[in-house]
N, C-alpha and C positions, 0 to 999 in steps of 0.2 A: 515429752514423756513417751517410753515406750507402748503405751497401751493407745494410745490416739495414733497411732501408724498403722493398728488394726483397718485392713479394707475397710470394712463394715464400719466405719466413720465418715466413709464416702458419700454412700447415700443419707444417711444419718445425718450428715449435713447438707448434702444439696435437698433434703426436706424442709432444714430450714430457712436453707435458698430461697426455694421456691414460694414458702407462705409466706414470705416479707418481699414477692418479686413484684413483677405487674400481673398476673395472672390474679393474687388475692387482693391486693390493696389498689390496682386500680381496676382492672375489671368484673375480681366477682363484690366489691363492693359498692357499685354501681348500683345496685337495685335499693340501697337504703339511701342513695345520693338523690334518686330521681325526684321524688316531691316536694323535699325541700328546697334544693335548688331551682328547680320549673317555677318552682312560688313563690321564691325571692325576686327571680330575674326575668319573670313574665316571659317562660319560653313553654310551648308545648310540650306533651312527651314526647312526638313524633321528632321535635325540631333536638332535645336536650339525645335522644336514643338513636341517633347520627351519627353522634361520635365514635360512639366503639367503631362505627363504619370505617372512620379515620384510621382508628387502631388498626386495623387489616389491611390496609390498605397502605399504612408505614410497614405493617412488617414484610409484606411481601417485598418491599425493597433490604429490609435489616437483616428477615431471617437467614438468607441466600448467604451476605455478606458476613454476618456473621458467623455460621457454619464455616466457610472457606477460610476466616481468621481465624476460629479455633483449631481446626485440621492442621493449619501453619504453622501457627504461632504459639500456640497453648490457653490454659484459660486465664491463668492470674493478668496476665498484659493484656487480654481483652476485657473481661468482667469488670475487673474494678475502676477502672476509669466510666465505664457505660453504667455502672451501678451509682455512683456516686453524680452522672450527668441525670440518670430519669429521677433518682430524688431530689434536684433540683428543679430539675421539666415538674415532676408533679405537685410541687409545693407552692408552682406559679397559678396553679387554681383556684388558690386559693385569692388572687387576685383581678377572679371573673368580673368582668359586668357585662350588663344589656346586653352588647355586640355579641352575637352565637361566633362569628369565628372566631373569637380570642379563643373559646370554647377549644372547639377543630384544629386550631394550631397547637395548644398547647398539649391536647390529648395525641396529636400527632408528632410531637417532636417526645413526649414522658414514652410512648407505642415504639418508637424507633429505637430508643437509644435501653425502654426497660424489656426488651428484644432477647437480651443478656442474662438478664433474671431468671426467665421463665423456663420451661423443659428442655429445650434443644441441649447446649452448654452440658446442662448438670447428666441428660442423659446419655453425653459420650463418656459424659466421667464415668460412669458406671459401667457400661458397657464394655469399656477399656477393663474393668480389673473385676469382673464377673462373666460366664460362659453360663454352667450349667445352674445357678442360681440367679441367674441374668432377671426373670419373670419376678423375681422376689427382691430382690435386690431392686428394679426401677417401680416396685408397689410402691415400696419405704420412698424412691425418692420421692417421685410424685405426691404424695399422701400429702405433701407441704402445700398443694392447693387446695385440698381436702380440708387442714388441718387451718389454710389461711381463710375457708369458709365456716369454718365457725368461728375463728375469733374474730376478724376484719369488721362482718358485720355488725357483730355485736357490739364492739369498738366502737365501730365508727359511728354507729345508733346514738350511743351512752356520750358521746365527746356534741354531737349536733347538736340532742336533747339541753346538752347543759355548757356548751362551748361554743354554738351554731357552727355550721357546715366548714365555712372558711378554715377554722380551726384543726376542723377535722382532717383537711386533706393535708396541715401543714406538719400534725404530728403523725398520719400515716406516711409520709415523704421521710418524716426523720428515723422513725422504724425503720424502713426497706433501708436508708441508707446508711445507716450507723449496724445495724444486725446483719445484714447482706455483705455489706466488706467486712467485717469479721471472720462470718465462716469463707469467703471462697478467700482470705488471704490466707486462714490456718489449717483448711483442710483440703481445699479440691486442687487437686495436682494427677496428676501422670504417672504409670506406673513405672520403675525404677528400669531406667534402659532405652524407654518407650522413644527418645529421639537422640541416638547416640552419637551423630552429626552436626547435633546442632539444632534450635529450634525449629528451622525451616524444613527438616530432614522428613520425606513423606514415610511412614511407617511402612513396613513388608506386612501389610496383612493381609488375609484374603477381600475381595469383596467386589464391587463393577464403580466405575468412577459415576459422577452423579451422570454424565452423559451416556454412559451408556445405558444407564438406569433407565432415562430418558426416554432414549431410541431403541431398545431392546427389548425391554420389557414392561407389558401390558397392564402389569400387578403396579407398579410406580404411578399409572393415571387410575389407576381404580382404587386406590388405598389414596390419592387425590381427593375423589370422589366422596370417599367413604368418611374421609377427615371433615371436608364441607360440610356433609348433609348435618353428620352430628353436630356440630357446630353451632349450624344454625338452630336448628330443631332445638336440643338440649339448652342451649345460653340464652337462645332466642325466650327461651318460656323461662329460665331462671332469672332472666337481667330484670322480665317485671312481676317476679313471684311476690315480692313485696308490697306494688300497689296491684297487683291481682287481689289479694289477700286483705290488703284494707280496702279492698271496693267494697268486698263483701262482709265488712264488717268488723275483721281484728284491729284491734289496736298496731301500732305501728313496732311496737318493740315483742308483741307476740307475733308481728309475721317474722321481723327480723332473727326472731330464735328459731320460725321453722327454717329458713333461709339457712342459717347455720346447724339446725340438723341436719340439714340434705347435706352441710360438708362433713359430719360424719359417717354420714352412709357412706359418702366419696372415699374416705381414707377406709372403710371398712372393708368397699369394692375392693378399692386397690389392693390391701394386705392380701385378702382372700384369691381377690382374682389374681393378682399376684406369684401367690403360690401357683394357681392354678394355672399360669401359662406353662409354668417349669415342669408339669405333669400331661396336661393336655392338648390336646391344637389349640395355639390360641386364636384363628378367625371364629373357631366354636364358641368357645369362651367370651368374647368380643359382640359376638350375634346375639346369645343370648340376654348380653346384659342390655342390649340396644330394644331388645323384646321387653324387657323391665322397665327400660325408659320410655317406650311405646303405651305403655300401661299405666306411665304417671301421666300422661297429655290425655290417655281416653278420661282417667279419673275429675283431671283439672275441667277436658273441655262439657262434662257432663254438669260443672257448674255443682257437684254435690259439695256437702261442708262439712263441718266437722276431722273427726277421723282421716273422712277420704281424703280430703284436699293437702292433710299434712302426708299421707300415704304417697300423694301423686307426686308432691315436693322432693320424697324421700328419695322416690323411683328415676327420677331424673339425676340426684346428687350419684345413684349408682350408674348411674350410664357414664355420665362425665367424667366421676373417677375411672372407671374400668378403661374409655375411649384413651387417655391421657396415657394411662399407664400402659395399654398396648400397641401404643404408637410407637415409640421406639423399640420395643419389644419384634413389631413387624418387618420394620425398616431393618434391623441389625438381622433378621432371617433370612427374610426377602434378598437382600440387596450387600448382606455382609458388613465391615467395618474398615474398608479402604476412605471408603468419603464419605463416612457415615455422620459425622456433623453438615456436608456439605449438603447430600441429600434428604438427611431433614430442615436443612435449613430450607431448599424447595416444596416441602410436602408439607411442615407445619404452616406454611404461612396458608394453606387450602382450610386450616383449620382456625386460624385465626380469621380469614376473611368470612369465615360461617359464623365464626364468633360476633364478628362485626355488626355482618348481615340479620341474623337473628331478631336484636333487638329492635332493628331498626324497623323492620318491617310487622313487628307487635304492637312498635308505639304506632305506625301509620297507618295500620288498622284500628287502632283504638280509636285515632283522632279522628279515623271518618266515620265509625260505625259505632263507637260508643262501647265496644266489646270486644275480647279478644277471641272468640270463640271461632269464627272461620278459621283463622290462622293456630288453633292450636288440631283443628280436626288435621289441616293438611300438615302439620309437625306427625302427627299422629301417622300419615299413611307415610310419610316421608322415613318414620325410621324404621319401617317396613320395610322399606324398600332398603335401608342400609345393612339391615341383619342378614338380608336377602344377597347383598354384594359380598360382605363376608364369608358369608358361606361357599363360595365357587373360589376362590380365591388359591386354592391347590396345595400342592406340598410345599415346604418348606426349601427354598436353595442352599442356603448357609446352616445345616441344621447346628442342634447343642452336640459337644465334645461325647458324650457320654451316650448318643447313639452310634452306635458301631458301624451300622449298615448306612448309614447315612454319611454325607462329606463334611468332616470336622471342621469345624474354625479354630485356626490359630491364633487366638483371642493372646495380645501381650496381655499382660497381669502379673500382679508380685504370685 
């Protein structure tokens, strides 16, 4: 039909992409996994909140690899074969026992191969067939982690409660993999022309190859940096908002609905800040919202209840959204759209391995000390110091089409 050719069915479906990728159904639902499984299978938090470790630790080898096969090859002949192998990878968790590596291996091979799922992929598609609505255009896409953290949780909550866990990960597997090949086979494609040679054909765009990216320029390791801390910080405090929140007393299905409030703050970031990169600077834009998420760790590590603690929940799901959605947004200014899958396929995995990191080092503070409260103060000075990095970050290289005085991007697009 001629109305689904419309762009803007791009992002519109890499939203849906993305809420049925790994970012929602295996990592931001994580935090409803953790105590039922630790207390089926006799494993600590410290020992079960490793995993995601694994998770960064695969992607740093998938993301690289991945990017350099989209750049090449396109997304449908990479996506759906990788889509269809991590909803098999994660429906083998459903086959845990005792042993923690079955654990690690199998979060490690669903991490590798649902690599595919997540932002990279969806935000070259957009990037290819958006310029000056570029910031609004990758809100919407993103928004689908946003949007997979409120439903995932709740999901997964509701299926444990009355299914137990096993069950849970075997119909989140069949979600990501039945909804996820759907949209990238009917909608994410290339714009018309985009490789006139032949799939292999490197495009004429502007942009620095990820090497030179590399070795040239400073802004590539500091936007590294800046992907880690958040990372950690933000996932590290969301992976156990969950048993944070039943320490002190809520029930398990009222932390899991704050859990999925904080993903509508995410998707509300994102529209909003969204807009607002296509208007503003977005390292501005970006700092401040890491100052909001700053604000949710002082809230949490004060231990206050009520009100504050769903506030501090809230202020976190905005950081995460906004971090997500200006990640591509910075890579395609920064660094242009030559090897723009390629180089974030190097710079998301800084962010995935924060992702990793996070949890791990909340649950191994908990298991020694009974509390998560050192480790959310130093979350707290941590994203200080990242609003801090944003901000020196400089002008724009590749700016939007629609600054005059600035150097255009030849963005292909229908």
């Amino acid at each position: 039909m001629t109305v689904f050719q419309n762009r803007w069915w791009i992002p519109v479906a890499a939203c849906i992409g993305i809420m049925v990728g790994l970012p929602s159904v295996l990592v931001l639902s994580f935090p409803v996994f953790l105590k039922p499984v630790t207390a089926s299978l006799g494993w600590t938090r410290g020992m079960m909140s490793s995993a995601p470790l694994v998770t960064g630790l695969a992607t740093l080898v998938a993301q690289p690899l991945l990017g350099r096969l989209v750049d090449r090859f396109g997304f449908r002949p990479v996506m759906l074969p990788a889509f269809v192998l991590f909803a098999f990878a994660m429906s083998c968790l459903s086959l845990l026992g005792p042993a923690i590596w079955m654990l690690y291996l199998i979060y490690g091979t669903a991490s590798f191969f649902g690599s595919s799922s997540g932002p990279l992929a969806y935000s070259k598609a957009v990037t290819l067939w958006f310029d000056t609505n570029r910031g609004l255009a990758l809100g919407i896409a993103t928004a689908g982690a946003g949007f997979g953290t409120i439903v995932m949780p709740l999901l997964a909550e509701y299926l444990i409660q009355h299914h137990g866990w096993r069950t849970a990960y075997v119909t989140l597997a069949a979600i990501s993999g039945v909804v996820g090949c759907a949209v990238v086979a009917l909608f994410i494609r290339e714009p018309p022309g985009y490789r006139v040679a032949g799939p292999r054909t490197a495009p004429a765009v502007p942009g620095l190859t990820a090497g030179e990216a590399a070795r040239r320029s400073w802004r590539f390791w500091m936007l590294a940096a800046i992907f880690f801390l958040g990372g950690v910080t933000i996932n590290g405090t969301l992976a156990h908002s969950v048993a944070l929140l039943t320490d002190r007393g809520w029930t398990p299905m009222q932390a899991a609905g704050v859990l999925s409030a904080s993903g509508a703050a995410a998707v509300a970031a994102r529209f909003i800040g969204g807009w607002c990169l296509d208007r503003l600077f977005a390292p501005w834009v970006a700092a401040f919202c890491m100052l909001v998420a700053a604000t949710g760790e002082a809230l949490l590590w004060s231990n206050a209840g009520g009100i504050a603690a769903i506030v501090g929940v809230l202020s976190l799901g905005i950081g995460l959204g906004l971090e997500i959605d200006a990640m591509g947004y910075l890579i395609s200014r920064y660094f242009g759209l030559r090897s723009f899958g390629e180089i974030y396929g190097w710079l998301f995995p800084a962010f995935t391995l924060g992702v990793a990191l996070g949890p791990a080092l909340m649950g191994i503070t908990y298991d020694r000390l009974h509390t998560y409260a050192p480790m959310l103060a130093a979350f707290f000075v941590l994203l200080l110091v990242t609003a801090a990095l944003l901000s020196i970050l400089g002008p724009y290289s590749f700016a939007p089409e629609k600054a005059p005085t600035r150097r255009p991007i030849a963005a292909a697009r229908a």
